[in-house]
Biopython code that builds the backbone (N, CA, C, O; Angstrom):
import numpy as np
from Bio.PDB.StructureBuilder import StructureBuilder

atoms = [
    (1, "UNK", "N", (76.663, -35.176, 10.795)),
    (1, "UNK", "CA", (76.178, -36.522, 10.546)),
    (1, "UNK", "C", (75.105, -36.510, 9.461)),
    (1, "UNK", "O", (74.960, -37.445, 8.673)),
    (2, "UNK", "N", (74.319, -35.339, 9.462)),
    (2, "UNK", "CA", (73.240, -35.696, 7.965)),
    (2, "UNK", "C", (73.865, -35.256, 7.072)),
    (2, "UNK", "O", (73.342, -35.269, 5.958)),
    (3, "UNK", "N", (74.995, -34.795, 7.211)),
    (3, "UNK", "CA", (75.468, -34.692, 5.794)),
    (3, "UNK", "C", (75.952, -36.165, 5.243)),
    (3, "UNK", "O", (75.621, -36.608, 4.143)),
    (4, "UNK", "N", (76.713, -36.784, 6.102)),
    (4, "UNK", "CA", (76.983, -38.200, 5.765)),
    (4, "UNK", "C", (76.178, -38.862, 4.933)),
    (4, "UNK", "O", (76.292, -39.099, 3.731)),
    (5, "UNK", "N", (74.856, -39.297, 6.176)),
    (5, "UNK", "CA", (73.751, -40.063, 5.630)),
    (5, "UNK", "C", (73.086, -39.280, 4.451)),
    (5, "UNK", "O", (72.452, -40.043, 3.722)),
    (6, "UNK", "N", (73.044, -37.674, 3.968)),
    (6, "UNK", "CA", (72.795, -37.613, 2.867)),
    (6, "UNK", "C", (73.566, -38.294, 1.596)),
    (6, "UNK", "O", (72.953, -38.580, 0.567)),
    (7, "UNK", "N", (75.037, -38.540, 1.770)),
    (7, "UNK", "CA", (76.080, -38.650, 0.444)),
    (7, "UNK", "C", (75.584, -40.039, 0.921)),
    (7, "UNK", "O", (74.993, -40.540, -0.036)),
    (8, "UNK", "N", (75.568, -40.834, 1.927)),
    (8, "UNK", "CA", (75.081, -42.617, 1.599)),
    (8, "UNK", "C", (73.861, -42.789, 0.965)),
    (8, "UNK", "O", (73.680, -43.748, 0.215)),
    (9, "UNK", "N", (72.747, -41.709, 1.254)),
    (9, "UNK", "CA", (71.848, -42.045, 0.329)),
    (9, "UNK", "C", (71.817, -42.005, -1.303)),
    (9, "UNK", "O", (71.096, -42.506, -2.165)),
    (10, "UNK", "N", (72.661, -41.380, -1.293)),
    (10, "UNK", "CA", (73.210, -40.611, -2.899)),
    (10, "UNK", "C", (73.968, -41.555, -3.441)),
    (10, "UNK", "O", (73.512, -41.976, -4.504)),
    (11, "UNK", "N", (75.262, -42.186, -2.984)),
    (11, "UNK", "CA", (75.433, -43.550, -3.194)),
    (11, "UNK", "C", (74.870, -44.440, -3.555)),
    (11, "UNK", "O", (75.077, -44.996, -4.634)),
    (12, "UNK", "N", (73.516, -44.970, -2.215)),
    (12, "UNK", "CA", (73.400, -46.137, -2.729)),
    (12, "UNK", "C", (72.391, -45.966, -3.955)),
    (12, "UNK", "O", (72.335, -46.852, -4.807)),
    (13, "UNK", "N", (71.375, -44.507, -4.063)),
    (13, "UNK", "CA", (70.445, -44.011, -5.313)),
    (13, "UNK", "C", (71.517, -44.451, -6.481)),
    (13, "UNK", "O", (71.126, -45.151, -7.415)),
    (14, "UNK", "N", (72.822, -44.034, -6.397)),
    (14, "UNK", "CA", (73.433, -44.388, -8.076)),
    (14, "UNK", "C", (74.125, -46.169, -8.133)),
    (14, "UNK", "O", (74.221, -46.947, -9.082)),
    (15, "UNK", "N", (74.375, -46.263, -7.179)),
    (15, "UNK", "CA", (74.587, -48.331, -7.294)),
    (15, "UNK", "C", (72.447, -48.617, -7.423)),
    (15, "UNK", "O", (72.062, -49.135, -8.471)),
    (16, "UNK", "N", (71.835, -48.409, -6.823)),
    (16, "UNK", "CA", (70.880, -49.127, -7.655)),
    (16, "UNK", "C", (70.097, -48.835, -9.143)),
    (16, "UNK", "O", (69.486, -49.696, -9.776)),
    (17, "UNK", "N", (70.275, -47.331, -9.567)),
    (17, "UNK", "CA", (70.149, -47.197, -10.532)),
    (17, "UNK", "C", (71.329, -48.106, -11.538)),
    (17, "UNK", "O", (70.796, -48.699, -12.475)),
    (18, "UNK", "N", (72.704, -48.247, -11.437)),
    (18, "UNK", "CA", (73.374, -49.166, -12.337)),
    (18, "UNK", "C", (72.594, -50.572, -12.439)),
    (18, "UNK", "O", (71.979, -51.207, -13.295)),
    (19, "UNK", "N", (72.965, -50.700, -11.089)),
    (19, "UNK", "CA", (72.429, -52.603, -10.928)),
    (19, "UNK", "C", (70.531, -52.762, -11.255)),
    (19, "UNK", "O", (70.112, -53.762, -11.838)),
    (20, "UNK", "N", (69.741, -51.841, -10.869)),
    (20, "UNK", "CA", (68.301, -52.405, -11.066)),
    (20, "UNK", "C", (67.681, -51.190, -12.493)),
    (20, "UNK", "O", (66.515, -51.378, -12.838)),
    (21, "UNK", "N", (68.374, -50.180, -13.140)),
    (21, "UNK", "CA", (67.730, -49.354, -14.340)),
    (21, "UNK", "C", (67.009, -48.034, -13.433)),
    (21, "UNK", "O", (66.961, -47.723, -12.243)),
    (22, "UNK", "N", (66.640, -47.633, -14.349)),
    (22, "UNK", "CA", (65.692, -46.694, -14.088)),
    (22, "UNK", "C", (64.569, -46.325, -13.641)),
    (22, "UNK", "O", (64.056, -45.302, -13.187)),
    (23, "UNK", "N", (64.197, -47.740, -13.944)),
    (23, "UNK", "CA", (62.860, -48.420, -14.040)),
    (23, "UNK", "C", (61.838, -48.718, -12.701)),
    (23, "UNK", "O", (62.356, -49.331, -11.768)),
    (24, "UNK", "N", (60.593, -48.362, -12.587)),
    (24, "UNK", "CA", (60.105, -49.295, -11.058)),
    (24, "UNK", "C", (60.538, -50.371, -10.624)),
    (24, "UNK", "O", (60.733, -51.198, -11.515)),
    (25, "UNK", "N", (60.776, -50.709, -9.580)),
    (25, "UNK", "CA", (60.526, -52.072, -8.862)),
    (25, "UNK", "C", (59.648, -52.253, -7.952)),
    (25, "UNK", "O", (59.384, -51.825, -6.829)),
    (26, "UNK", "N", (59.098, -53.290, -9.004)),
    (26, "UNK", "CA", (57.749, -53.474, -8.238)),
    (26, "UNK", "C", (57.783, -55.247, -8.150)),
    (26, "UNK", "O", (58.112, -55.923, -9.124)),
    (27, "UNK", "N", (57.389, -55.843, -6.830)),
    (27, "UNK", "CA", (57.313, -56.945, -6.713)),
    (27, "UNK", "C", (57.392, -57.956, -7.332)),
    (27, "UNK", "O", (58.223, -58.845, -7.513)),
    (28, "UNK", "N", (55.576, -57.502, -7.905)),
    (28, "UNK", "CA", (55.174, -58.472, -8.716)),
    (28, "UNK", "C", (55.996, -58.621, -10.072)),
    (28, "UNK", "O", (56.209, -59.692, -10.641)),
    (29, "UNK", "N", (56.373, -57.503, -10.445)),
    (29, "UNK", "CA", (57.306, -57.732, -11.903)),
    (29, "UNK", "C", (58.703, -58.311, -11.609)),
    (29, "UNK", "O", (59.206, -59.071, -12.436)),
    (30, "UNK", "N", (59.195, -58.072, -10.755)),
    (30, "UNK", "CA", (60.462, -58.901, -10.141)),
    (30, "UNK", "C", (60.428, -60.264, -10.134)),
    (30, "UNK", "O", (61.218, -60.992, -10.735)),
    (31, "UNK", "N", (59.094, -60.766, -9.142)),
    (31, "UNK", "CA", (58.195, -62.363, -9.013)),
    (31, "UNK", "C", (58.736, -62.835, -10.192)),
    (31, "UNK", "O", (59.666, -63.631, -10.325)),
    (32, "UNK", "N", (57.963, -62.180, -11.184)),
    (32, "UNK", "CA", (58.153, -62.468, -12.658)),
    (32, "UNK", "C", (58.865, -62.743, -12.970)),
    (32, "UNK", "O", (58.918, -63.954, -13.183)),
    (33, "UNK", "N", (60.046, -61.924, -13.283)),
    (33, "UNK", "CA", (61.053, -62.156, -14.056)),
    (33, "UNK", "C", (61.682, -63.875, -13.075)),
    (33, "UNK", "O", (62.082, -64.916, -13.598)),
    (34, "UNK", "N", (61.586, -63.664, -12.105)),
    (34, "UNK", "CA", (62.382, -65.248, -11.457)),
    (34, "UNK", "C", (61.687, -65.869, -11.392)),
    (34, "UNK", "O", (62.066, -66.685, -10.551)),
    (35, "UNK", "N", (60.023, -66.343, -12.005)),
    (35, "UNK", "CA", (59.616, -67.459, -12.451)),
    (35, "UNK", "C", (59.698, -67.589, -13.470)),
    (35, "UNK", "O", (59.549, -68.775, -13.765)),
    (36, "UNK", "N", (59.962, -66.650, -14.707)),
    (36, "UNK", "CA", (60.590, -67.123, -15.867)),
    (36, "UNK", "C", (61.345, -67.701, -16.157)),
    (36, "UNK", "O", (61.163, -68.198, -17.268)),
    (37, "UNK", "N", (62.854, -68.122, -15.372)),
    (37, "UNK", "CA", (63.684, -68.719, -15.379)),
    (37, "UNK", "C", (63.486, -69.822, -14.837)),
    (37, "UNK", "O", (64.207, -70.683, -15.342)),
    (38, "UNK", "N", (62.522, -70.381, -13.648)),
    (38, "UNK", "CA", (62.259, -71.779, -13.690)),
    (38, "UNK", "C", (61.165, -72.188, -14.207)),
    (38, "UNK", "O", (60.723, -73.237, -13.739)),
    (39, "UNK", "N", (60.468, -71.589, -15.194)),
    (39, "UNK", "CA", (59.199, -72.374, -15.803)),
    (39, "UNK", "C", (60.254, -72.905, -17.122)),
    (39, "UNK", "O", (59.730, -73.722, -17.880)),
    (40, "UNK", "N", (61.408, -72.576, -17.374)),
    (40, "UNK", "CA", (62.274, -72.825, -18.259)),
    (40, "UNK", "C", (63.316, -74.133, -18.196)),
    (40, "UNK", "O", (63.947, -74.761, -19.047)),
    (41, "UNK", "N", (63.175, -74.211, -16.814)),
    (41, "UNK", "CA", (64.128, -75.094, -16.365)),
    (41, "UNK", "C", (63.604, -76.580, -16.861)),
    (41, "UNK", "O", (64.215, -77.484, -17.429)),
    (42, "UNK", "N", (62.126, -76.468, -16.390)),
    (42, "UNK", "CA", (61.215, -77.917, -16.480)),
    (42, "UNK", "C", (61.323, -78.519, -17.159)),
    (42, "UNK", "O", (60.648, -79.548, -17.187)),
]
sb = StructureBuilder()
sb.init_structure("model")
sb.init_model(0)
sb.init_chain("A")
sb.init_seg("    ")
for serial, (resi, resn, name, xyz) in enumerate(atoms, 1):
    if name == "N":
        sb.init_residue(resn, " ", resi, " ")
    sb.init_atom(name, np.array(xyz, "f"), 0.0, 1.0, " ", f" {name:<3s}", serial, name[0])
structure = sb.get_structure()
């Protein structure tokens, strides 16, 4: 069984590196980016 849950962790490490970069995720910069799109809307 930890071998499993090792290859799911390994999984989901390479689907969020595609979908979110390389990059930190960090809250507040996330916040960000989706109030940029409705201070745009106004």
């Amino acid at each position: 069984m930890k071998k499993w849950f090792e290859n799911f962790l390994k999984k989901l490490e390479e689907a969020n590196k595609k979908n979110f970069g390389s990059g930190r995720l960090d809250c507040c910069e996330a916040n960000q980016k989706s109030n940029d799109s409705h201070k745009t809307k106004k």
